[in-house]
C-alpha positions in Angstrom: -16.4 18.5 22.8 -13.9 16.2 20.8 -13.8 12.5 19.6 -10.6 10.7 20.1 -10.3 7.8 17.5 -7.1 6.4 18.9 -7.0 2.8 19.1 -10.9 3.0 18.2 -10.6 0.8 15.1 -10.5 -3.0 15.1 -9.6 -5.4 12.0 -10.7 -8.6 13.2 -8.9 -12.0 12.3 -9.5 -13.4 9.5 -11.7 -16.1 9.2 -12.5 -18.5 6.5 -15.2 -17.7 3.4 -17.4 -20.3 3.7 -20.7 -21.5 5.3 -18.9 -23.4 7.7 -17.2 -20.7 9.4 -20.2 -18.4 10.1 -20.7 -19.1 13.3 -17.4 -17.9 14.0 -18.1 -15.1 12.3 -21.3 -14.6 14.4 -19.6 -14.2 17.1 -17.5 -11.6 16.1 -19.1 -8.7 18.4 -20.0 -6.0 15.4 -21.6 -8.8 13.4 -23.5 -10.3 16.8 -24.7 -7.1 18.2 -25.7 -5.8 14.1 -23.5 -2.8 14.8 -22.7 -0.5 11.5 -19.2 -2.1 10.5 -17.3 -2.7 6.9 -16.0 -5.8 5.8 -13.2 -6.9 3.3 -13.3 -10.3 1.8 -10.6 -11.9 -0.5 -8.1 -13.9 -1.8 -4.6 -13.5 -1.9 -3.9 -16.2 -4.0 -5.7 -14.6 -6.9 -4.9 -11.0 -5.8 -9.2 -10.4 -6.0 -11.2 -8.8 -3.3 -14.4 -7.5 -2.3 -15.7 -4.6 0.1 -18.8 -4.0 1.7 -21.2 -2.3 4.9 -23.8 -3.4 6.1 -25.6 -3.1 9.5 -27.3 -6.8 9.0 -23.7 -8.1 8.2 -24.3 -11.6 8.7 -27.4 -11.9 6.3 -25.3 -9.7 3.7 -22.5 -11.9 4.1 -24.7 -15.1 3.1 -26.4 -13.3 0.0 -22.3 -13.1 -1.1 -22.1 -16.6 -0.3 -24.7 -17.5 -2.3 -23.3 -15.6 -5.4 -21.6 -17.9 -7.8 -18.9 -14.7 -8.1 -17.5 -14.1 -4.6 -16.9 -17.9 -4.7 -13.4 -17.7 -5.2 -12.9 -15.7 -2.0 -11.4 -17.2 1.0 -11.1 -15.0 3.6 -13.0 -12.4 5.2 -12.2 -9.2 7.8 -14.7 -7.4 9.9 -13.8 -3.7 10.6 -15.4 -2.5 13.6 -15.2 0.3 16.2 -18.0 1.5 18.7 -17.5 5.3 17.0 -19.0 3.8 13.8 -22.7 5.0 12.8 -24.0 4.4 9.4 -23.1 7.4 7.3 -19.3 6.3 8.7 -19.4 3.1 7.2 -20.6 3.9 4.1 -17.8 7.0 3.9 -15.6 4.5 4.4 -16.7 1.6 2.5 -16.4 4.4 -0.5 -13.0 5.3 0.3 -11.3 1.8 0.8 -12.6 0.8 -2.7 -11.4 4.4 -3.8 -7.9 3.3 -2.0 -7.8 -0.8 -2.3 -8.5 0.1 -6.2 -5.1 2.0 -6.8 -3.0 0.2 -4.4 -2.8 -2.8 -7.0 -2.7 -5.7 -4.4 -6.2 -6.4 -5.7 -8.7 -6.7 -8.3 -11.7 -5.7 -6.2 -15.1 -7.0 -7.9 -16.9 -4.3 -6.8 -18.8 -2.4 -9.4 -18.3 1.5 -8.9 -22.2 1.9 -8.4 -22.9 4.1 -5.7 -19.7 6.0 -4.9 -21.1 9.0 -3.2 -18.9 11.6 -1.1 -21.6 10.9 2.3 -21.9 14.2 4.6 -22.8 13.7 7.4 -23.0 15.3 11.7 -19.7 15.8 12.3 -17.9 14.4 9.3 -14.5 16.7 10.6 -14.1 14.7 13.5 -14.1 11.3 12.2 -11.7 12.8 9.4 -8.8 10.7 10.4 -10.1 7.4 11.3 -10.1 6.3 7.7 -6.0 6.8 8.1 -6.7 4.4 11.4 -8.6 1.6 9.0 -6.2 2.0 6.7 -3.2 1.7 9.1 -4.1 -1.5 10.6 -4.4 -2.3 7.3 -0.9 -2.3 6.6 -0.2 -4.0 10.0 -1.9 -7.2 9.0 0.2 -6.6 5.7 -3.2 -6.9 3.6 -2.3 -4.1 2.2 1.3 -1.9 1.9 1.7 1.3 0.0 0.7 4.6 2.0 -2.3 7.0 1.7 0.4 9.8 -0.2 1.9 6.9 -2.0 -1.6 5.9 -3.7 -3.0 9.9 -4.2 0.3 10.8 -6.0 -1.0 7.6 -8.9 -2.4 8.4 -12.2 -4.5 5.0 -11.7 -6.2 6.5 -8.3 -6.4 10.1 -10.1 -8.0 8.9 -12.8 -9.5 6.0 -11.0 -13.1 4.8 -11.9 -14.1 4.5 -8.3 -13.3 7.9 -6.9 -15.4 8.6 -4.6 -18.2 11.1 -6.5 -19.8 14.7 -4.5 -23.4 15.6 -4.7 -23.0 17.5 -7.9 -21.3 15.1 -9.8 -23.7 12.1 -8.7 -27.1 14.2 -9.6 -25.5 14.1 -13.2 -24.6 10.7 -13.7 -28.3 9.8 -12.7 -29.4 12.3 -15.3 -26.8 11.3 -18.1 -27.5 7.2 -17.2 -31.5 8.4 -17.5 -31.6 10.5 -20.5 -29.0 7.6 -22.5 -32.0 5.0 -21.8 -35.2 6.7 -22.4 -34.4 8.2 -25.8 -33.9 7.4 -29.4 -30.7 9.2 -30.0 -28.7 11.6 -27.3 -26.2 14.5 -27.2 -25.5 15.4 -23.7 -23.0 18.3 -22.9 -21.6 18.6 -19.0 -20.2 21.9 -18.6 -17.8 23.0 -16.3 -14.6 24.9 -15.5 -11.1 23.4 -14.6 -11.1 21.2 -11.8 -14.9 20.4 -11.5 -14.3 16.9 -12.1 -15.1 16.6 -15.7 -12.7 13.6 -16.1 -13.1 11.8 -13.2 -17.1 12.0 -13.9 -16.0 11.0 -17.8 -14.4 8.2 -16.3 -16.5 6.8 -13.5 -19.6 6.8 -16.7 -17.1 4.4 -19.1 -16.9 1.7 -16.3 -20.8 2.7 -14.7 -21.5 1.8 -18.3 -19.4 -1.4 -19.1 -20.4 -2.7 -15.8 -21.6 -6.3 -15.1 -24.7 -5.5 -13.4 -26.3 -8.7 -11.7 -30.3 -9.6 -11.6 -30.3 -9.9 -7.6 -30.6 -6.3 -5.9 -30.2 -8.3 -2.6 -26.1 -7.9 -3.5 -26.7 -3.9 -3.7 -26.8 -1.2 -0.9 -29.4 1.1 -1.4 -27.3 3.6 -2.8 -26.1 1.6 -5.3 -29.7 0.1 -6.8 -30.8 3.7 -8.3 -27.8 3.4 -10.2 -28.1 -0.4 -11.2 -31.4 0.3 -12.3 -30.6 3.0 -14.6 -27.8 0.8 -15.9 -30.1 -2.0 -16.8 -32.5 0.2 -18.9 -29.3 1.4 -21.0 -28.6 -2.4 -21.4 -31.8 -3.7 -22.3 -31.6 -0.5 -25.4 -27.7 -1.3 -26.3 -27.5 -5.1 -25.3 -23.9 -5.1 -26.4 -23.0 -1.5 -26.5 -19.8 -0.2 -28.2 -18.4 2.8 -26.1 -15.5 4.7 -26.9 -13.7 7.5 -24.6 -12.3 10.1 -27.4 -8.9 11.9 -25.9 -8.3 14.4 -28.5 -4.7 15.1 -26.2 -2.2 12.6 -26.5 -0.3 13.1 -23.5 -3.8 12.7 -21.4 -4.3 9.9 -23.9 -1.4 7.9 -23.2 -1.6 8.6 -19.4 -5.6 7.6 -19.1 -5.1 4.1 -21.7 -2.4 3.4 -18.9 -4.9 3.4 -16.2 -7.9 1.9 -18.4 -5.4 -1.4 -18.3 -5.3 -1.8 -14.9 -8.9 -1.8 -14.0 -10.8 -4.8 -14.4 -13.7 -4.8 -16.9 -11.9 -1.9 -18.9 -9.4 -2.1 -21.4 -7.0 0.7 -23.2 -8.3 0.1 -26.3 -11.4 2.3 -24.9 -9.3 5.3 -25.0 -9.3 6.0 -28.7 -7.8 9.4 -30.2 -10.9 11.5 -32.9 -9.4 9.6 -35.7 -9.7 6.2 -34.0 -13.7 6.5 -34.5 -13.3 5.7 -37.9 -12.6 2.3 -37.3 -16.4 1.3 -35.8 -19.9 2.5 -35.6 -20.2 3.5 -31.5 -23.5 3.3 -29.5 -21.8 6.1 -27.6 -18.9 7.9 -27.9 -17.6 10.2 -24.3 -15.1 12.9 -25.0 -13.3 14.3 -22.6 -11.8 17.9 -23.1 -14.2 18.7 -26.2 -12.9 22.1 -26.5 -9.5 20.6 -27.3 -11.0 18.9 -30.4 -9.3 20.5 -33.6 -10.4 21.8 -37.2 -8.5 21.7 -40.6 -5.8 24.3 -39.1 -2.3 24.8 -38.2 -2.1 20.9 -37.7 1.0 19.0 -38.7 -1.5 16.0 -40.0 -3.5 17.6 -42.4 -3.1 15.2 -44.8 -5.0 12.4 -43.0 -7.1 14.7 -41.5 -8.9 15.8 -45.2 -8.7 11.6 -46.0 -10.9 11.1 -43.0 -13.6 14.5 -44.2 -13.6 13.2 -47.5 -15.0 9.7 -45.8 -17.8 11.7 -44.8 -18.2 13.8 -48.0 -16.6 17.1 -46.3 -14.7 19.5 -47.0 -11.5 21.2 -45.7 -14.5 22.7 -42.9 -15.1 20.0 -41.7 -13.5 18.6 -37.9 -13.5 16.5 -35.3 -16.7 17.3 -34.2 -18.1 16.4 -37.1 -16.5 12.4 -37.0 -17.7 12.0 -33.3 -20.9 13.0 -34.6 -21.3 11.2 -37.8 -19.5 7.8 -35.9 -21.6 7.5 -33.2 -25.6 7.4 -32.2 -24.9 9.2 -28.4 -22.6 11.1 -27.4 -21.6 13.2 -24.1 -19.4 16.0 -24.1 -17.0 17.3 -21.4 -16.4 20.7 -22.6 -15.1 24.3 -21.1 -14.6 26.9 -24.0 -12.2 29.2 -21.3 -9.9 26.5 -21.9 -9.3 26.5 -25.6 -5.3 27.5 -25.9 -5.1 27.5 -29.9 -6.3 28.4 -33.0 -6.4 24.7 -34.0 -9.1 24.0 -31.3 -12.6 24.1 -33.0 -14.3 27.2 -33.3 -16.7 27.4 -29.8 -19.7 28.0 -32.6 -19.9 24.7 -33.4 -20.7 23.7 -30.1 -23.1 26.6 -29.6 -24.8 25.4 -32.3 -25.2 22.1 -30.9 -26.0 23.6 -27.8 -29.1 25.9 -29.1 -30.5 22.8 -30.4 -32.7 21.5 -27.2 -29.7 18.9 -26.0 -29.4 17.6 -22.3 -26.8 20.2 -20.7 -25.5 19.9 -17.0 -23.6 22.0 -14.8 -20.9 21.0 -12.8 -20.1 23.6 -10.5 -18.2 22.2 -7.3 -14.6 22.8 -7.5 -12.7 18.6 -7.0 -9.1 20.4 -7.3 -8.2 23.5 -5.8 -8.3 23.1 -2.0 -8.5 27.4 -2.4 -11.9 29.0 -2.0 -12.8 30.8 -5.0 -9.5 30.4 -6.6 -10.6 29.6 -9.9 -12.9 32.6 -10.1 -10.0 34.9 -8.9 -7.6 33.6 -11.5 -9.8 34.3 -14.0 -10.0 38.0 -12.7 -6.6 38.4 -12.1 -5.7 37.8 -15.4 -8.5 39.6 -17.5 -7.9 42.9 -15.2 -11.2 42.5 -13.1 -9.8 42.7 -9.6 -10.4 45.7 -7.6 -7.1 47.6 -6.5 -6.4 46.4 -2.8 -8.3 42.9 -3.7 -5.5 40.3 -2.5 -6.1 36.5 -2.4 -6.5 35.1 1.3 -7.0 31.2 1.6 -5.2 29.4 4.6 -5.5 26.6 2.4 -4.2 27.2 -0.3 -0.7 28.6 -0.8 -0.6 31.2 -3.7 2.9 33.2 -3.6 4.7 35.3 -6.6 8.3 35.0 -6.4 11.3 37.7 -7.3 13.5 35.0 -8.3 12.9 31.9 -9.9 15.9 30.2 -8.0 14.1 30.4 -5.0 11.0 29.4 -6.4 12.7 26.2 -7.5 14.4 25.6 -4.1 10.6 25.9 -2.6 9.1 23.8 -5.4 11.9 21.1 -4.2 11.1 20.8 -1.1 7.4 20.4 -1.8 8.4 17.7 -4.1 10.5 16.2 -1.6 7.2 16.4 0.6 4.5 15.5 -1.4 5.9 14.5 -5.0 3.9 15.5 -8.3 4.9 19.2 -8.4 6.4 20.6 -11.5 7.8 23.3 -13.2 5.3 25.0 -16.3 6.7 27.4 -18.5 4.5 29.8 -21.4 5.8 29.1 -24.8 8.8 32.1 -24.9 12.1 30.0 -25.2 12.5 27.6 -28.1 12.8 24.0 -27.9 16.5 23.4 -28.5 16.7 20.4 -26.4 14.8 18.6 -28.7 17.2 18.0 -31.2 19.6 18.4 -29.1 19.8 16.4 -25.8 22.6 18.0 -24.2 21.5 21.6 -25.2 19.9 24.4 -22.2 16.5 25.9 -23.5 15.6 28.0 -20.5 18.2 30.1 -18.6 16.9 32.5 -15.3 19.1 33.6 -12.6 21.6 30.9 -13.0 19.1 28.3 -13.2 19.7 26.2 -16.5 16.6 23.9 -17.4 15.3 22.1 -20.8 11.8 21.5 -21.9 10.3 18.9 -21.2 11.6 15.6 -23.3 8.7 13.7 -24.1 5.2 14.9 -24.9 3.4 11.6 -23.6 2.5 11.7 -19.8 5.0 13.9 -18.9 3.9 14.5 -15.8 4.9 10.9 -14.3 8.1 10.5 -16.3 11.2 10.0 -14.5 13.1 13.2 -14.9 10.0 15.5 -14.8 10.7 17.1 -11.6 13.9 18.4 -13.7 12.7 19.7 -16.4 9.6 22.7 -17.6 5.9 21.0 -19.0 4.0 23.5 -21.6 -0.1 23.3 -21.5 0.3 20.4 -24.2 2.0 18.7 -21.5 -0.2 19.4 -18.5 -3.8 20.5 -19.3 -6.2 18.0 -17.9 -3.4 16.9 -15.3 -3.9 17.2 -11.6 -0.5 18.5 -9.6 0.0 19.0 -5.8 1.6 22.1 -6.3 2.5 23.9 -9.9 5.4 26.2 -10.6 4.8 28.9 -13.0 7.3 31.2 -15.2 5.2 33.5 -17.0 7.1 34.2 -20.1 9.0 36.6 -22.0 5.7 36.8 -24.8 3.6 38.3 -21.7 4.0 42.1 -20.3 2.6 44.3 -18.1 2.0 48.0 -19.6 2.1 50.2 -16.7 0.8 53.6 -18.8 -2.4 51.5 -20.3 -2.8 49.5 -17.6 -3.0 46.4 -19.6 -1.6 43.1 -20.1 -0.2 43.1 -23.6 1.5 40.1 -25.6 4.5 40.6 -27.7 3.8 38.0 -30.7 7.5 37.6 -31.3 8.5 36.1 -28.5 5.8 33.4 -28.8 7.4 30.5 -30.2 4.8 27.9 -30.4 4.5 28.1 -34.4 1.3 26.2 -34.8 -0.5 28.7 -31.5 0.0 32.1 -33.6 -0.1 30.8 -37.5 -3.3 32.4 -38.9 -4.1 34.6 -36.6 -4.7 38.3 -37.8 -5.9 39.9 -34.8 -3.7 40.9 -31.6 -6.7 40.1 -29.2 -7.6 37.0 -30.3 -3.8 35.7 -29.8 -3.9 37.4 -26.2 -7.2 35.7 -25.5 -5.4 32.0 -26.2 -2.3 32.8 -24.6 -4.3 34.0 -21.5 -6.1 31.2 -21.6 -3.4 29.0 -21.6 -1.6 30.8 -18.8 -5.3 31.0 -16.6 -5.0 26.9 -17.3 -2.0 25.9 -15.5 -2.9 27.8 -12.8 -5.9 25.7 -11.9 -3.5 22.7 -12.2 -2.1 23.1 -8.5 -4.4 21.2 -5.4 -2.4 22.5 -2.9 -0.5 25.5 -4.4 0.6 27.7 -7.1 4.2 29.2 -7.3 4.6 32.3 -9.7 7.3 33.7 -11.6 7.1 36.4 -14.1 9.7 37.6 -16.7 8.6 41.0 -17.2 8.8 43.2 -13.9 6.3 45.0 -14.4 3.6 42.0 -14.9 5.9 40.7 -11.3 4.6 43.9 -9.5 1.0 44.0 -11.1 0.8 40.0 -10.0 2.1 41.2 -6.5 -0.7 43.6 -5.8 -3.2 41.3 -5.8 -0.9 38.1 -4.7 1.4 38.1 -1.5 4.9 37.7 -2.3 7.2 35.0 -1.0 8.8 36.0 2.2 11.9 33.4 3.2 10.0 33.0 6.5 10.7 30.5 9.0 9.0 27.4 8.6 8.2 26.7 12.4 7.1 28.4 15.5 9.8 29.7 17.8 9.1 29.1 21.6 9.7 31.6 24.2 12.4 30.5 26.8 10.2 30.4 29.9 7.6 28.5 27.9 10.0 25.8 26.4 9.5 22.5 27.6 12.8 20.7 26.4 11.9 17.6 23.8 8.4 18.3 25.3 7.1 20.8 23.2 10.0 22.1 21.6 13.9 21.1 20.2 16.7 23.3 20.0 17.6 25.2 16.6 21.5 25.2 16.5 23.4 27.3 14.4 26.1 24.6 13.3 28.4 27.4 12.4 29.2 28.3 15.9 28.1 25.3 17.5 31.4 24.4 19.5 30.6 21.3 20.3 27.1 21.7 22.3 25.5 19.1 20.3 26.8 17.2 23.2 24.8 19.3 25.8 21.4 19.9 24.5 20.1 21.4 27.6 18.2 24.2 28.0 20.5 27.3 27.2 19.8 30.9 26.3 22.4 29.6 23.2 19.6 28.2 21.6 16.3 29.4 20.0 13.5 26.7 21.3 11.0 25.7 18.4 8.0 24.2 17.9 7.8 20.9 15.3 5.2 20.7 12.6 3.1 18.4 13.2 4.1 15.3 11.4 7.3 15.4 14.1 7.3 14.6 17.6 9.7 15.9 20.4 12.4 13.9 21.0 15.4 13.8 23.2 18.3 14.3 21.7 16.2 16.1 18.6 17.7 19.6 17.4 17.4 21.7 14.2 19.6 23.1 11.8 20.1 25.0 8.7 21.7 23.2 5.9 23.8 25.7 3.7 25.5 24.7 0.0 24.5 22.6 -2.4 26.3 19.5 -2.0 23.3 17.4 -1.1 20.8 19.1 -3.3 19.0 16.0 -4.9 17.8 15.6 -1.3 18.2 18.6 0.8 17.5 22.0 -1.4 20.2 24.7 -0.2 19.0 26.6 2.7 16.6 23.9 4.2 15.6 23.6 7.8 16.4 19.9 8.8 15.5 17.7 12.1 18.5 15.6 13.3 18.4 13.1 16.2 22.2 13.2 17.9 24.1 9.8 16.6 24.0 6.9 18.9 26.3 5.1 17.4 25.9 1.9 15.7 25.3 1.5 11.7 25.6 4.6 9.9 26.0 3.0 6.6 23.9 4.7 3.9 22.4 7.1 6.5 22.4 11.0 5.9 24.7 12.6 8.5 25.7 15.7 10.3 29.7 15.2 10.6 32.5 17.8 12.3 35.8 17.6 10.9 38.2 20.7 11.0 39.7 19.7 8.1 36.6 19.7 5.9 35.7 22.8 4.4 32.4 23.1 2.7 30.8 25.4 0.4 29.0 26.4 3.1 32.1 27.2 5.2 31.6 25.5 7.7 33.5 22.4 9.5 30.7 21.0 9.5 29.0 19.2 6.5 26.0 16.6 5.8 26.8 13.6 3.6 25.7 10.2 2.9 27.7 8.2 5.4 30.0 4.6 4.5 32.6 3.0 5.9 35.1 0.6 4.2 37.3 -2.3 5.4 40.6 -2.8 3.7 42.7 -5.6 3.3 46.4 -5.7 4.9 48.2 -8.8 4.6 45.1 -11.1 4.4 43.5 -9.7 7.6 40.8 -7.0 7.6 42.4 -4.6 9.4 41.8 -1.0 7.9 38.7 1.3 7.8 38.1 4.0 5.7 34.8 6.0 5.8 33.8 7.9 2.8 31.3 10.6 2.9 29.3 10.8 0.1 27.5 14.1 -1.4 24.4 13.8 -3.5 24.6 16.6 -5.7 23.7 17.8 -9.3 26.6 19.6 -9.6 30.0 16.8 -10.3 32.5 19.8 -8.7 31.6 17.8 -5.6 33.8 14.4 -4.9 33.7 11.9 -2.3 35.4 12.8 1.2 37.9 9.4 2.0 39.5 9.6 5.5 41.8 6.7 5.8 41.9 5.2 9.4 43.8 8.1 11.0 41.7 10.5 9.9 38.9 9.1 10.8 39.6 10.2 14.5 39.4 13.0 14.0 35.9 12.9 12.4 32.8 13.5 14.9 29.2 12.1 13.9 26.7 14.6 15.3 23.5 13.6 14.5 21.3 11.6 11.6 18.9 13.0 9.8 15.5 12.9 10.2 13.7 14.9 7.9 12.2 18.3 6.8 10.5 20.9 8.5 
């Protein structure tokens, strides 16, 4: 048995805010027949917004009416289909604040009470009829950027209102409980990487600042526990001063960028260890506690003994000790497996803290790995606890180790090109020449020249990211779609021992190996940081290692990349022509069948992925050279629809000439396609069409064919996109 949600959702008109209009909106069949259903008021004037469920909608509807706040709205939607029960409005009530939050058309009211990841019978098959909502959406142009669009932003990574799971709920009830029923509080919430320490760091900071009104008539049941809570806290600190300690400053930067767009928060929130100096704090959160740092192999160490000597310490004391002494509560995010240097506090301190009959939680669900278990096998694979033939399986989750790191990058592109927010992490092993010198290469491997990464603050979403390598400093607490990996020159395999070994010399990073007297205790950082951004990857990790050996002991337990085909080919009695299947040409030896796309023993038949559908005149080829590489990676499959004529102007095209020779060989090439009137004697008489490559690499020029020329020239198809 399936559901079919095509055409299932309806966004009704919109109707006018106000008491006079509710008869209209009574009549609006969801609202008259009390069927589960989400609505979205607003207005677009103001750019502020509101979404709720209910299945008493018009009585809920009145309560906002009522409510001196939602005054200033205008208009109101009703969002309706006869699949909706109640669990499936309240999923996706949760996700179009989630959503509406980071898109930025609006400033939604909404408090982020009661955000809760619902499961419910058969969740999988209403999976896509939030993309359905959130189409129509678009349609009525009340909102416009795309569901990829609005993952790939730090504001809806790092949003407030994400959507919370079981695990992480239970512990914001016990964190909001435990602030308001005791005299003083130090809460620790443990977890590994991706357990959503942030997020839940995040979600508390608004929770907490929140503007929680006297009438529970405006809150869904989900959301009063919450509110309740909220109000006991505020009743204890009527005018509390939080602060959200960032001891990173790249994830600093980054999360003080998103605190400014969300209403009720503000980036002075996001405060760095030494910032807590400046006030006394009802509660200070701190995200990444193990990153907090001691009086060691800092380059600040004069202002950090100025601020111990505030509190009568000595060159022992740390960071820890300011949060503490600054603040009445605090809460601690903290994973001791992800301390990377010897400036990071010692992880006594915290057991200290920890022995001493404190509130600790567990988080143990896994928000950013889509593999099972991949965050446990990482941490096998790389402290030599694997069995022999164990070998990491996870159809969703791609995990490959790579021979060359050329063609790691050419895959890494066109995952990029696909998803965006996938870049290239390096272990510390080349030094940073670039950084005094712009124009300078830091990191050479098979051919490819690359520089470190050129600023340390929010890397990640810089422009030129894609192009350049991150270190940890640059991408630990950072979520990335997929994550490219060169395990460095400081990192070996020994084949006779059996062990991973480091070689301290070629680890560059000065203030990571100052101090440190024993062998083990520098492998156990650098391990740590290497174990770190692998869990940075949701959908994949890519892995390239310098040292062969530590290549082949990676490849025994991870499968290696095979240049496979990225579709399914069709047998020939089973191909249905632009039905199920398009033609893969082989433009070297085409001839001029482009014309002709008819069934043929000529062709292989193949199967689209499923973001494409079949479409006469549709065929497949393999693109060869590197003279379009800022779009299409050298040795990509592309879809092409045969040209039709018209425009071409700007369009990426599939052209025969005889007279062009690419680098592929071929008489065939793919440019960016423009033609060019010229003036003659006052009359526009001449055409000239230039082709256009999009390359790195300057050896490749424009193509100019003057009018006769141009004759000869044959536009086979426009491109389409990627398989």
């Amino acid at each position: 048995m399936s559901l079919s949600f095509e055409l299932a959702v309806e966004v009704s008109e919109q109707y006018d805010f106000n008491k006079a209009s509710l008869s209209k909106i009574e009549a609006n069949p969801w609202v008259k027949n009390q069927w589960p259903l989400v609505y979205f008021i607003r207005n677009d004037g103001r750019k502020e917004a509101y979404v709720g469920e209910s299945t008493n909608a018009l009585n809920r509807i009145k309560n906002h009416l009522d409510n001196p706040k939602k005054t200033v709205l205008n208009k109101i939607s009703i969002i309706g289909s006869d699949k909706f029960n109640k669990s499936v409005t309240l999923d996706i009530e949760s996700k179009l604040i989630q959503y509406i939050s980071a898109e930025e058309t609006y400033e939604l009211q909404n408090g982020n009470y009661g955000l809760i990841n619902h499961t419910y019978y058969q969740q999988d098959l209403y999976k896509d009829i939030f993309r359905e909502v959130w189409t129509k959406l678009i349609e009525k142009k009340i909102v416009s950027k795309s569901l990829e669009e609005i993952e790939n932003s730090e504001l809806f990574k790092y949003s407030p209102y994400k959507t919370l799971n079981e695990d992480q709920y239970r512990s914001v009830l016990e964190i909001i409980k435990g602030l308001g029923t005791k005299k003083s509080n130090r809460i620790f919430v443990k977890g590994s990487a991706g357990t959503g320490k942030t997020i839940l760091a995040t979600y508390l900071i608004k929770l907490l600042n929140s503007d929680v009104s006297d009438n529970n008539d405006d809150y869904n049941k989900d959301e009063i526990l919450e509110v309740n809570l909220i109000r006991v806290f505020k009743e204890k600190y009527p005018n509390a001063e939080i602060g959200f300690v960032v001891a990173m400053s790249s994830l600093r930067k980054t999360l003080q960028n998103v605190f400014r767009k969300v209403p009720g928060l503000k980036s002075s929130m996001i405060i760095s260890p030494s910032d807590t100096f400046k006030k006394k704090y009802d509660l200070l959160i701190v995200d990444e506690a193990h990153r907090l740092r001691q009086y060691k192999n800092i380059g600040w160490m004069g202002v950090f003994r100025q601020n111990n000597m505030k509190l009568g310490l000595d060159d022992k004391g740390n960071e820890l000790d300011w949060i503490l002494a600054n603040s009445k509560n605090q809460i601690f995010f903290y994973d001791a497996a992800q301390s990377v240097k010897p400036s990071d506090i010692d992880g006594s301190h915290f057991d200290e803290l920890l022995s001493q009959n404190n509130l600790i939680i567990e988080l143990s669900s896994q928000m950013r790995v889509q593999g099972k278990d991949y965050i446990s096998f990482v941490d096998k694979l790389l402290n030599l606890k694997l069995n022999h033939t164990e070998v990491y399986e996870d159809e969703n989750y791609e995990l490959l180790v790579f021979d060359s790191l050329k063609v790691l990058y050419e895959q890494l592109t066109v995952k990029e090109n696909k998803h965006g927010l996938c870049r290239l992490v390096a272990g510390y092993s080349w030094p940073w020449l670039s950084k005094e010198n712009k124009k300078a290469i830091d990191i050479i491997i098979d051919g490819l020249e690359l520089r470190w990464n050129q600023t340390d603050k929010d890397w990640i979403n810089s422009p030129n990211a894609f192009k350049e390598v991150g270190c940890i400093h640059t991408t630990q607490g950072y979520d990335l779609n997929y994550t490219g990996i060169i395990f460095g020159e400081e990192i070996i395999y020994n084949k006779h021992s059996g062990k991973i070994e480091i070689d301290a010399s070629k680890y560059l990073d000065q203030n990571g190996k100052k101090g440190i007297a024993n062998p083990d205790d520098l492998k156990a950082y650098i391990i740590n940081i290497y174990k770190t951004i692998m869990y940075r990857g949701i959908k994949g990790t890519f892995i390239y290692a310098c040292n062969e050996n530590l290549r082949d002991y990676l490849k025994t337990h991870i499968s290696s990349f095979k240049n496979e085909l990225p579709f399914r080919i069709i047998p020939l009695n089973n191909a249905k022509p632009f039905i199920n299947s398009v033609p893969l040409v082989d433009i070297s030896a085409a001839a001029g069948s482009f014309s002709n796309l008819q069934i043929s023993s000529d062709f292989q038949w193949i199967e689209l992925p499923m973001n494409y559908t079949p479409k006469e005149g549709y065929f497949v080829c393999k693109v060869i050279g590197e003279s379009m590489n800022k779009i299409i990676p050298n040795g990509s499959y592309c879809l092409f629809k045969q040209d039709e004529g018209g425009s071409r102007n700007g369009k990426i095209v599939l052209v025969e000439r005889k007279a062009i020779q690419e680098d592929s060989g071929s008489r065939y090439t793919v440019k960016e396609y423009h033609s060019k009137k010229n003036i003659d004697n006052d009359q526009w008489n001449h055409q000239s069409i230039i082709l256009k490559p999009l390359s790195d690499s300057k050896e490749f020029k424009d193509i100019v064919l003057n009018e006769e020329e141009a004759i000869e020239l044959k536009v086979v198809g426009v491109f389409v996109g990627f398989l």
